[in-house]
CHARMM-style PDB file with segment names, atoms N, HN, CA, C and O in Angstrom:
ATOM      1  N   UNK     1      14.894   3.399  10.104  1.00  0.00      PROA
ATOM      2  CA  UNK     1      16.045   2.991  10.896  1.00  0.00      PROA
ATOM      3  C   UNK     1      16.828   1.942  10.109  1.00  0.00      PROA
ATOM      4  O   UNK     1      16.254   1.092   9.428  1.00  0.00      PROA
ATOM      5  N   UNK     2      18.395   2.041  10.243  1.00  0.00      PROA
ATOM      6  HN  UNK     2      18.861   2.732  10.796  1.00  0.00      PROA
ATOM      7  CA  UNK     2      18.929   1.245   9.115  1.00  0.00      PROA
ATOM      8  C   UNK     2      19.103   0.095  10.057  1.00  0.00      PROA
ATOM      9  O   UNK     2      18.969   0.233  11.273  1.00  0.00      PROA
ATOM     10  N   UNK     3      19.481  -1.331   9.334  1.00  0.00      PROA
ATOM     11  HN  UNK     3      19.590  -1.443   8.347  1.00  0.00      PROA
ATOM     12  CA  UNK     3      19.751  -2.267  10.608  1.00  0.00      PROA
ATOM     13  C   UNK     3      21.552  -2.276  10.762  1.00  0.00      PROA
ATOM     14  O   UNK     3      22.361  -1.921   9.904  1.00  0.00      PROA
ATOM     15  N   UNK     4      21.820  -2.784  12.093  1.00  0.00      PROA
ATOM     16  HN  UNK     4      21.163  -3.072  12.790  1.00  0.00      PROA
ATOM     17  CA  UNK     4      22.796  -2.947  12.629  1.00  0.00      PROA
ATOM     18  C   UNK     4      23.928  -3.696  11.271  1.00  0.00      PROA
ATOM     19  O   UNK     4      23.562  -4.815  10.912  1.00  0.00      PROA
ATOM     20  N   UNK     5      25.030  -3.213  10.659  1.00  0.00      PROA
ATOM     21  HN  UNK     5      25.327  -2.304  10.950  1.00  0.00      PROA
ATOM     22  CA  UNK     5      26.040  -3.649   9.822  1.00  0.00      PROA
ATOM     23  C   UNK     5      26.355  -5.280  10.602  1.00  0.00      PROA
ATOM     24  O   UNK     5      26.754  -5.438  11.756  1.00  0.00      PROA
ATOM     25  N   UNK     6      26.175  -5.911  10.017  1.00  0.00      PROA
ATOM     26  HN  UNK     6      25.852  -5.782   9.079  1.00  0.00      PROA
ATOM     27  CA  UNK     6      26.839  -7.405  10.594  1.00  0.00      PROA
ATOM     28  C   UNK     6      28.520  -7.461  10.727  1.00  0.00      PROA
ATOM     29  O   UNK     6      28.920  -8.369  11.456  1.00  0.00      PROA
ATOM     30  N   UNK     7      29.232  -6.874  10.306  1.00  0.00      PROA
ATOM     31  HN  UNK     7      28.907  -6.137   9.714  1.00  0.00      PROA
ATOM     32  CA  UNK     7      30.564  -6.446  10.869  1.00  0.00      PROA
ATOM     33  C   UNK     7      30.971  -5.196  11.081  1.00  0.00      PROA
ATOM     34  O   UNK     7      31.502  -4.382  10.327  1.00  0.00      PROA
ATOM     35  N   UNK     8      30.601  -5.134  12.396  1.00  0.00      PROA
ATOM     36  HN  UNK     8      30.169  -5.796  13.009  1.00  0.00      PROA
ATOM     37  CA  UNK     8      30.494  -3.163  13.020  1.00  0.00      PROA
ATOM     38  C   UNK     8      32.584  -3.003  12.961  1.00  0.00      PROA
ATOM     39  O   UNK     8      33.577  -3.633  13.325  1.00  0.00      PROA
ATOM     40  N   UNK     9      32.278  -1.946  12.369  1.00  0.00      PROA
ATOM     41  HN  UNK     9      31.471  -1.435  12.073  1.00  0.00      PROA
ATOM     42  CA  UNK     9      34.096  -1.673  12.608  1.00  0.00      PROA
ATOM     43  C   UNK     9      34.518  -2.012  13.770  1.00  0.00      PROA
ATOM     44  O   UNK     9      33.867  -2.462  14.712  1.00  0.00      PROA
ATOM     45  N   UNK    10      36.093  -1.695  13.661  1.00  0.00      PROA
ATOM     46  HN  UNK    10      36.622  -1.329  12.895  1.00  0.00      PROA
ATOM     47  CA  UNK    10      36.471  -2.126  14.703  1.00  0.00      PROA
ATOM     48  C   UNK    10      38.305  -1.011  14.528  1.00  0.00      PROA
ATOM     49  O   UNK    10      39.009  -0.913  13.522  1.00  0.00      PROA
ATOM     50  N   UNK    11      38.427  -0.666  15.290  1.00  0.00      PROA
ATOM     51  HN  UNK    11      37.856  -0.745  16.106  1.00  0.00      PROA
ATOM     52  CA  UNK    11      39.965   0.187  15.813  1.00  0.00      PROA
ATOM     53  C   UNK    11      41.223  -0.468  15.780  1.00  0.00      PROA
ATOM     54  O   UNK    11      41.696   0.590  16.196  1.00  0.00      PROA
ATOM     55  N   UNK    12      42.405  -1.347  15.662  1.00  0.00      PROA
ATOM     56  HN  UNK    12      42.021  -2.206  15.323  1.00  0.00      PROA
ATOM     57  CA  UNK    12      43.525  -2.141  16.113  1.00  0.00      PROA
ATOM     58  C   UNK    12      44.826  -0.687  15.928  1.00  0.00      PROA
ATOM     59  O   UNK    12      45.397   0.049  15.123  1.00  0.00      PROA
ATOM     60  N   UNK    13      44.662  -1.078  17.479  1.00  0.00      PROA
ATOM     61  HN  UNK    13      44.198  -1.676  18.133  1.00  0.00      PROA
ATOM     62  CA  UNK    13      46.062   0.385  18.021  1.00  0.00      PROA
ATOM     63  C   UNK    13      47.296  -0.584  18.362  1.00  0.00      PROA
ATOM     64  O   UNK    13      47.359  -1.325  19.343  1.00  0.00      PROA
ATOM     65  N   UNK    14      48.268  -0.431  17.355  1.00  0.00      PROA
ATOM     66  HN  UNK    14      48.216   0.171  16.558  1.00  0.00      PROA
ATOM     67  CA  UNK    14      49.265  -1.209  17.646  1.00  0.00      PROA
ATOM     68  C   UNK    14      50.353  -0.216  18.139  1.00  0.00      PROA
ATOM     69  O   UNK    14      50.395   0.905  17.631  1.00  0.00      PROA
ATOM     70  N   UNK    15      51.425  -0.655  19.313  1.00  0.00      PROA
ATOM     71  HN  UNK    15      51.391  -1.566  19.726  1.00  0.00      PROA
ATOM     72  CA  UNK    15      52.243  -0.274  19.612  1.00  0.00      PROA
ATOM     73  C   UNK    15      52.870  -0.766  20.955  1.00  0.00      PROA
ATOM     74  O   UNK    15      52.227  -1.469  21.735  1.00  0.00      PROA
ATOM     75  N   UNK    16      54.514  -0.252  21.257  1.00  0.00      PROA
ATOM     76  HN  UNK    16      55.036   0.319  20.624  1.00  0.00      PROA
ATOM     77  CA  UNK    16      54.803  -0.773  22.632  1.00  0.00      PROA
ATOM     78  C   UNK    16      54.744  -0.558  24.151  1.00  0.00      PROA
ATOM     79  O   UNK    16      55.417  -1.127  25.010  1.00  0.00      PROA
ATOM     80  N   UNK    17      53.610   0.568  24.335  1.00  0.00      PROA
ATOM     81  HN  UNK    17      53.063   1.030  23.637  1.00  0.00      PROA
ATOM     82  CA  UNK    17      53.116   0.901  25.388  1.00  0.00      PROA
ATOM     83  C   UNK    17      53.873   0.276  26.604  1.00  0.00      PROA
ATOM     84  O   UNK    17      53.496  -0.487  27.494  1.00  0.00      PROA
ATOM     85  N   UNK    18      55.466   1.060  26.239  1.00  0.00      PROA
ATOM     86  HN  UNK    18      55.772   1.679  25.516  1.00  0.00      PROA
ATOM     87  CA  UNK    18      56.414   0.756  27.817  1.00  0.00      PROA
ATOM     88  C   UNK    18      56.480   2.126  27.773  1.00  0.00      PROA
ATOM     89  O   UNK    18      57.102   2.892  27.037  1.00  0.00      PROA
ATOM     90  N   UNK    19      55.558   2.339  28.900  1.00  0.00      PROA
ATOM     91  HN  UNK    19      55.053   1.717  29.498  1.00  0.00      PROA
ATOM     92  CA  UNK    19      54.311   2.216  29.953  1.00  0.00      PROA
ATOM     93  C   UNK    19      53.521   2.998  28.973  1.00  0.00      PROA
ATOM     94  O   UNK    19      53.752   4.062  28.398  1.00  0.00      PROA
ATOM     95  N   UNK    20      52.337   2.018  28.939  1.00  0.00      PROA
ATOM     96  HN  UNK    20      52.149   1.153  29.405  1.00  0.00      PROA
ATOM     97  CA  UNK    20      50.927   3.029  28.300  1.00  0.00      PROA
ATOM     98  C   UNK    20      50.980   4.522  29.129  1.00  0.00      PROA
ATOM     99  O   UNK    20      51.725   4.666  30.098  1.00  0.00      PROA
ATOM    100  N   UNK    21      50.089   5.625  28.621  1.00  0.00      PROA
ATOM    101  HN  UNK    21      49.485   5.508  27.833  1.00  0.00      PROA
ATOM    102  CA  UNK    21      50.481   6.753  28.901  1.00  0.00      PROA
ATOM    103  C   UNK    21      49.046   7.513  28.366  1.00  0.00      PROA
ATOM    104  O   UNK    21      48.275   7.184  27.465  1.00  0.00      PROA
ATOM    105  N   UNK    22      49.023   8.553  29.214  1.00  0.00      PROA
ATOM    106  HN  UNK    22      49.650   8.820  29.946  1.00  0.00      PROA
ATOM    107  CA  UNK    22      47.509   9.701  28.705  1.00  0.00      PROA
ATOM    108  C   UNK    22      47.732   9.301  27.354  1.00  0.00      PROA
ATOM    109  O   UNK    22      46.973   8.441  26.910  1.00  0.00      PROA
ATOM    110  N   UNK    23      48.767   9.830  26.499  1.00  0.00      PROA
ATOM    111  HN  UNK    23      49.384  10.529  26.860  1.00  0.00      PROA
ATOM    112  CA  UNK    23      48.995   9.853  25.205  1.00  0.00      PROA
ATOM    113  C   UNK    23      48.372   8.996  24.347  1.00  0.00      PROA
ATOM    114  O   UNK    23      47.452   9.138  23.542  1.00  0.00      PROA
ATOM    115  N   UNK    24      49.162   7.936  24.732  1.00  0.00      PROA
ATOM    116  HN  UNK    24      49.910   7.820  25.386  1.00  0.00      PROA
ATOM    117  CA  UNK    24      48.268   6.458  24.277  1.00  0.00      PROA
ATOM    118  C   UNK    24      47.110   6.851  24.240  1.00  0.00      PROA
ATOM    119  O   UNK    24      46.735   7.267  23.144  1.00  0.00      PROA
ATOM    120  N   UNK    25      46.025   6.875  25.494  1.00  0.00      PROA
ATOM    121  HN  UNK    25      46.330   6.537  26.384  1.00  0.00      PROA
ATOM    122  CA  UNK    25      44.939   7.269  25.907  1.00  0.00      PROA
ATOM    123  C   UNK    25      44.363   8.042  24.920  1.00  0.00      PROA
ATOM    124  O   UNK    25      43.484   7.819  24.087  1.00  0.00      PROA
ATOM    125  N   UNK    26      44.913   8.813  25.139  1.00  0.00      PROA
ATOM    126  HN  UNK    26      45.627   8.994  25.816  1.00  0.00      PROA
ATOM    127  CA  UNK    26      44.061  10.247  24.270  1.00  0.00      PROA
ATOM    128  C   UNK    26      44.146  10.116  22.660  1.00  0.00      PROA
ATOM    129  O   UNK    26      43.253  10.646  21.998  1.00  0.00      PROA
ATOM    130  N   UNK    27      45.293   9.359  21.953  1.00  0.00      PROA
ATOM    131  HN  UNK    27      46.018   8.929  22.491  1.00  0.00      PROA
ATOM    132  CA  UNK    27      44.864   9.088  20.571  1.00  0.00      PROA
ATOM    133  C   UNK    27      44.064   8.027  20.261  1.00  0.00      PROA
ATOM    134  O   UNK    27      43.655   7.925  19.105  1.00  0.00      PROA
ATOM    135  N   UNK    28      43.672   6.956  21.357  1.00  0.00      PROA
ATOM    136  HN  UNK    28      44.005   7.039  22.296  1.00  0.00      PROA
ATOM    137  CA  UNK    28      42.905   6.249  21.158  1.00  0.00      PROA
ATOM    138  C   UNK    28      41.574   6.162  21.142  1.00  0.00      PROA
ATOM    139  O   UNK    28      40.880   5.410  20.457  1.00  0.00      PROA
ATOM    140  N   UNK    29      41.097   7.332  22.287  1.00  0.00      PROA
ATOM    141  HN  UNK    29      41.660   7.942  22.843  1.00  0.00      PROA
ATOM    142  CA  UNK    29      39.938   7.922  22.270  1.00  0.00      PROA
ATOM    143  C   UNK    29      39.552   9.091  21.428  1.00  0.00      PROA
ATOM    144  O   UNK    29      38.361   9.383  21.321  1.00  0.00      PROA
ATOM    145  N   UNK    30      40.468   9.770  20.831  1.00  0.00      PROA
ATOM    146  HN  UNK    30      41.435   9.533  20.918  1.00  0.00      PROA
ATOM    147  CA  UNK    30      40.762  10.727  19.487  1.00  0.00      PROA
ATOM    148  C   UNK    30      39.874   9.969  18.621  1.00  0.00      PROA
ATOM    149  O   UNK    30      38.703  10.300  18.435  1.00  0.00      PROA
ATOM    150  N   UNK    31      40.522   8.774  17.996  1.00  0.00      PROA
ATOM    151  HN  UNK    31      41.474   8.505  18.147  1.00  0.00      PROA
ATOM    152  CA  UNK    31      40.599   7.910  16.920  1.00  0.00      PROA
ATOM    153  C   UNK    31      39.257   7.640  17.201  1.00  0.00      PROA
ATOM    154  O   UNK    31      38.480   8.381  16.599  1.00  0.00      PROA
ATOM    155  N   UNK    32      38.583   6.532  18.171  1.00  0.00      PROA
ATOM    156  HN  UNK    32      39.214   5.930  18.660  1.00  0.00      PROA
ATOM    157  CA  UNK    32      37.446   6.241  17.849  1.00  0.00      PROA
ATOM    158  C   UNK    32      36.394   6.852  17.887  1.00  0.00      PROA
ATOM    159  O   UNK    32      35.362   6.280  17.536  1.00  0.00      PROA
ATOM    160  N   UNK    33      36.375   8.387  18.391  1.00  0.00      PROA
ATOM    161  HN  UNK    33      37.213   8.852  18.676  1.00  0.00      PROA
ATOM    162  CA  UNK    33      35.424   9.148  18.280  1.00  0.00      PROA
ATOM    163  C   UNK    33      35.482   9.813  16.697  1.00  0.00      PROA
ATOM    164  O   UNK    33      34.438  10.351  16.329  1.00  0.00      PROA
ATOM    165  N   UNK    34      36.115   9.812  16.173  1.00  0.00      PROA
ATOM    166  HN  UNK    34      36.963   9.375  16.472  1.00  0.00      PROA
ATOM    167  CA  UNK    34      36.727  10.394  14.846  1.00  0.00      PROA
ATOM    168  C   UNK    34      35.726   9.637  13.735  1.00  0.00      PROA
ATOM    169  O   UNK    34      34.872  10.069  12.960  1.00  0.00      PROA
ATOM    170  N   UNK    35      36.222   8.348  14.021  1.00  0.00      PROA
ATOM    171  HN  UNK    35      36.915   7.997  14.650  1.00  0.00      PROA
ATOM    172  CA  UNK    35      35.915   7.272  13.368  1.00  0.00      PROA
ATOM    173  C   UNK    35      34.610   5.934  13.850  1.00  0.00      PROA
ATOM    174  O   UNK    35      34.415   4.764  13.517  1.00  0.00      PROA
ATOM    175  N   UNK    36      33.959   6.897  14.768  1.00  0.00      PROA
ATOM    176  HN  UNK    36      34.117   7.847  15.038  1.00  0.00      PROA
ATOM    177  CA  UNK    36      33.130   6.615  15.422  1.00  0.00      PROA
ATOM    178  C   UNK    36      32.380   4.892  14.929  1.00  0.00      PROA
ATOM    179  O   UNK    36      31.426   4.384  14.341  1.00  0.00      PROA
ATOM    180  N   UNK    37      33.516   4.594  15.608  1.00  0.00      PROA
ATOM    181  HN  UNK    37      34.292   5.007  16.086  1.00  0.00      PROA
ATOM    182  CA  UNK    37      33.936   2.816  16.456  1.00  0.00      PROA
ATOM    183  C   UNK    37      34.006   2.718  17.413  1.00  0.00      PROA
ATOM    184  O   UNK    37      34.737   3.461  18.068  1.00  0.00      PROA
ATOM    185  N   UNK    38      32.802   1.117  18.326  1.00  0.00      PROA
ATOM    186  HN  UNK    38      32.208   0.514  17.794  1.00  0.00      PROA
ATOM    187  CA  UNK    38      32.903   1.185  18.997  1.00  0.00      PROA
ATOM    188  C   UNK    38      33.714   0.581  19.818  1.00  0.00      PROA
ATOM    189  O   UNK    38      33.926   0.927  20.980  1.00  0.00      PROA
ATOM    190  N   UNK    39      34.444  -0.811  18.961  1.00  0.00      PROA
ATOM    191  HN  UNK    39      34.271  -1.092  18.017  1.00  0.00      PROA
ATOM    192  CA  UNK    39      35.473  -1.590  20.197  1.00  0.00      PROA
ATOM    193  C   UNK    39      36.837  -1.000  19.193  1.00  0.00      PROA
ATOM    194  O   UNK    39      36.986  -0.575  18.047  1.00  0.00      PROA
ATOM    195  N   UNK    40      37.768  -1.295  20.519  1.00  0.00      PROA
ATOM    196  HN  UNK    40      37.647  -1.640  21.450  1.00  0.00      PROA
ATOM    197  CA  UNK    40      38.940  -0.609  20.295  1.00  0.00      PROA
ATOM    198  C   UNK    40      40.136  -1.894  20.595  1.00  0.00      PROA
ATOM    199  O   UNK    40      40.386  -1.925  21.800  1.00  0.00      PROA
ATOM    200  N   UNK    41      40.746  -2.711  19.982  1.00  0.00      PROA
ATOM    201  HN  UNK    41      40.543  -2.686  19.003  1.00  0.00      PROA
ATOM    202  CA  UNK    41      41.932  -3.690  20.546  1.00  0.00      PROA
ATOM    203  C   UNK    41      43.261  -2.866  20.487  1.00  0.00      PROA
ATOM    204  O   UNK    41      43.923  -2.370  19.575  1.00  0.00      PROA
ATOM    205  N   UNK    42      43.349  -2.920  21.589  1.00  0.00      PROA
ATOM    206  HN  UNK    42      42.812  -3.323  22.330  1.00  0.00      PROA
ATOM    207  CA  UNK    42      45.116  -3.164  21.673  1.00  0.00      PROA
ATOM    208  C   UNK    42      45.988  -3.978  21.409  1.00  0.00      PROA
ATOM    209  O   UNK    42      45.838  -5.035  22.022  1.00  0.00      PROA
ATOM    210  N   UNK    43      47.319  -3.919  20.390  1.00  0.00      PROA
ATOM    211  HN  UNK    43      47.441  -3.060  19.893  1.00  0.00      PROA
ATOM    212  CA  UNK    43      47.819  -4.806  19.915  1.00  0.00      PROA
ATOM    213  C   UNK    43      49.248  -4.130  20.358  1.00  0.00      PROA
ATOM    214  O   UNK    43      49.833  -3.246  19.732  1.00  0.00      PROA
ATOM    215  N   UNK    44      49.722  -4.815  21.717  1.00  0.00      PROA
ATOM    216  HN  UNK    44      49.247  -5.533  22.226  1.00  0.00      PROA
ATOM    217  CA  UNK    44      51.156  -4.953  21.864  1.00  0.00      PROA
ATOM    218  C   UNK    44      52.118  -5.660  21.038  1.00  0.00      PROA
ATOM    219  O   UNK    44      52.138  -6.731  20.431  1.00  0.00      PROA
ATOM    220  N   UNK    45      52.936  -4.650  21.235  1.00  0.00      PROA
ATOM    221  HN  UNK    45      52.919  -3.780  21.729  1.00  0.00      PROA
ATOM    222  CA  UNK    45      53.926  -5.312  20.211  1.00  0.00      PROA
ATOM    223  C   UNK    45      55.307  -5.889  21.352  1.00  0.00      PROA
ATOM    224  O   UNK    45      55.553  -5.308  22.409  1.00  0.00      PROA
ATOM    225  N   UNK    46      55.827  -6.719  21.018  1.00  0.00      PROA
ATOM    226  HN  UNK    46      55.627  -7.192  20.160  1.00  0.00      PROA
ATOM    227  CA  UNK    46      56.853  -7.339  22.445  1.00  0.00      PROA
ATOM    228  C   UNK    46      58.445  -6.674  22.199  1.00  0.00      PROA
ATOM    229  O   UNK    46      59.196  -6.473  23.153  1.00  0.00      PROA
ATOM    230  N   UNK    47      58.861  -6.345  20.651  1.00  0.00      PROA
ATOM    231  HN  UNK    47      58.251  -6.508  19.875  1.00  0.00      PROA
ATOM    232  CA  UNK    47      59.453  -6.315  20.963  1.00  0.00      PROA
ATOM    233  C   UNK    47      59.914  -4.688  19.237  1.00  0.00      PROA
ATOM    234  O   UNK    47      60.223  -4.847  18.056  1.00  0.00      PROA
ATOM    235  N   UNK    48      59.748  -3.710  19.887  1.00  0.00      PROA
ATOM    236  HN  UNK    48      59.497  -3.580  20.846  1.00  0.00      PROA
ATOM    237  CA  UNK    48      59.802  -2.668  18.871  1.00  0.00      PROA
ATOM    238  C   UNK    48      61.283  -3.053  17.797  1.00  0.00      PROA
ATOM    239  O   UNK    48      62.202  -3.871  17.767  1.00  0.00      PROA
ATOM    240  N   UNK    49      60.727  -1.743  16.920  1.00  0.00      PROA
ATOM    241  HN  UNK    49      59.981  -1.078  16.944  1.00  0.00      PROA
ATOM    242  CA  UNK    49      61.711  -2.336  15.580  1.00  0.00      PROA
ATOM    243  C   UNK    49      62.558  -1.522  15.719  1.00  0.00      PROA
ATOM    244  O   UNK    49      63.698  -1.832  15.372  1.00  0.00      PROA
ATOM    245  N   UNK    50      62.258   0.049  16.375  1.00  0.00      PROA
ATOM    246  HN  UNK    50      61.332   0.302  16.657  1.00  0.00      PROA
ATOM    247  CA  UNK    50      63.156   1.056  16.275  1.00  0.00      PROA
ATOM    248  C   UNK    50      64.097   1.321  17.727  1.00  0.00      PROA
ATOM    249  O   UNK    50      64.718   2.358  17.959  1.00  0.00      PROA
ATOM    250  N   UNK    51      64.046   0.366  18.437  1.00  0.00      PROA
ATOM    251  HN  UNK    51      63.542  -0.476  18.249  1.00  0.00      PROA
ATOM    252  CA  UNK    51      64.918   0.510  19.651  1.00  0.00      PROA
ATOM    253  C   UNK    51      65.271  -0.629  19.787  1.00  0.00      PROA
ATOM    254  O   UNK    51      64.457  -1.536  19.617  1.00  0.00      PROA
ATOM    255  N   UNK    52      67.030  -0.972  20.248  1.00  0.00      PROA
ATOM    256  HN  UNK    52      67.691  -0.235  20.386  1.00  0.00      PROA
ATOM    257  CA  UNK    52      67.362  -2.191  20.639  1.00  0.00      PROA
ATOM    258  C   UNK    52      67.126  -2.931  21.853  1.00  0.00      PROA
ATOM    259  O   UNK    52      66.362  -2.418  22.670  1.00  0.00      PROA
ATOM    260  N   UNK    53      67.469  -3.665  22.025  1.00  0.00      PROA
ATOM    261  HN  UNK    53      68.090  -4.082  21.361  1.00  0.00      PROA
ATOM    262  CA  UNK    53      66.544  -5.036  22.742  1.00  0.00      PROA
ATOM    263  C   UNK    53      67.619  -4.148  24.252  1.00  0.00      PROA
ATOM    264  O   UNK    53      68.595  -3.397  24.228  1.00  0.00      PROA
ATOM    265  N   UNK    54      67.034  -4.567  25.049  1.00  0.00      PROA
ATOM    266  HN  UNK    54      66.242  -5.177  25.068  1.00  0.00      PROA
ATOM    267  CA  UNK    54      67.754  -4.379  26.786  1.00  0.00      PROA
ATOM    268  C   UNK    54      68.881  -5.463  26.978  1.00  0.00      PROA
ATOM    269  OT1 UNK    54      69.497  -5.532  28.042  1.00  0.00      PROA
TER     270      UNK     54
END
């Protein structure tokens, strides 16, 4: 049995989730089964690059 990696990966899903969505969802759970990781952060972004401000 190998021992536990002292820095287990880790996922950072960046984006502007106005409104999170299955989508979101489903590439995120895509991804870490893929890449079989177990914590996953979300990293909102406040204010996107490719759409102008409201």
């Amino acid at each position: 049995m190998s021992p536990e990696p002292a820095n287990p990966p880790l996922l950072v899903f960046g984006g502007t989730f106005d409104p999170v969505h299955l989508g979101h969802l489903g590439a995120v759970s895509a991804l870490r089964d893929a890449l079989q990781v177990e914590t996953v952060i979300w990293l909102p972004a406040g204010e996107p690059p490719h759409r102008l401000p409201p």
